[in-house]
C-alpha positions as CSV (number, residue, x, y, z in Angstrom):
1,X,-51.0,-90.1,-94.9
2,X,-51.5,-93.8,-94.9
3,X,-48.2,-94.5,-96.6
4,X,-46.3,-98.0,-95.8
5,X,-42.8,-98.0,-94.9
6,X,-41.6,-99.1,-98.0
7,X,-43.9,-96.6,-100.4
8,X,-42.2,-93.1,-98.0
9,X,-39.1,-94.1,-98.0
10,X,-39.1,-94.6,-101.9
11,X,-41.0,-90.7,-102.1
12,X,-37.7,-89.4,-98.9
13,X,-34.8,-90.9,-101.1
14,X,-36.4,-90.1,-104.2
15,X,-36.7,-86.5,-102.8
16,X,-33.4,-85.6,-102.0
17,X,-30.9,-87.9,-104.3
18,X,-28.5,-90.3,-102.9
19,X,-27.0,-89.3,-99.4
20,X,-24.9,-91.1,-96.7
21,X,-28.0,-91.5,-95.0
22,X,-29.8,-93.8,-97.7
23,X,-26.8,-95.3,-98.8
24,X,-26.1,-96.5,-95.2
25,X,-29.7,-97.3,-93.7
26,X,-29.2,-101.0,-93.7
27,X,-25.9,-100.6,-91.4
28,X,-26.9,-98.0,-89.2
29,X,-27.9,-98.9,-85.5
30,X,-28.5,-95.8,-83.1
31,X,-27.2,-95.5,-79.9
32,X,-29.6,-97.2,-77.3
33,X,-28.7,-94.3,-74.8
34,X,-29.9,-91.7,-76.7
35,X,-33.3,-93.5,-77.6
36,X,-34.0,-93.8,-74.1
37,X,-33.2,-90.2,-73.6
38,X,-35.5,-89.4,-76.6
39,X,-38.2,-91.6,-75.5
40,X,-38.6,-89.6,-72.3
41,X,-39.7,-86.7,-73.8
42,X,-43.2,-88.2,-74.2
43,X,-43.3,-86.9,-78.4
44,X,-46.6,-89.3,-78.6
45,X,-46.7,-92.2,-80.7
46,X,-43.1,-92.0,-82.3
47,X,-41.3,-95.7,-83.1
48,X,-38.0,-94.9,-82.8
49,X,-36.1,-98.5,-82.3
């Protein structure tokens, strides 16, 4: 769609209200394992870390 980062993720939390997700995006780090795991899978062009 050509939307920067900043721009969806307004539209995503503005969508669906306040949520531990949103309210804990800043802190939240995901397990390097399962990245690597999920990286295999060969989804395309997917930016996951």
């Amino acid at each position: 769609m050509g939307l920067k980062r900043n721009l969806l993720k307004g539209v995503v939390q503005w969508n669906s209200g306040g949520s531990w997700v949103s309210e804990g995006e800043d802190d939240y780090h995901p397990d390097r394992e399962y990245l690597a795991k999920i990286k295999q899978f060969e989804l395309g062009n997917i930016s996951l870390s």
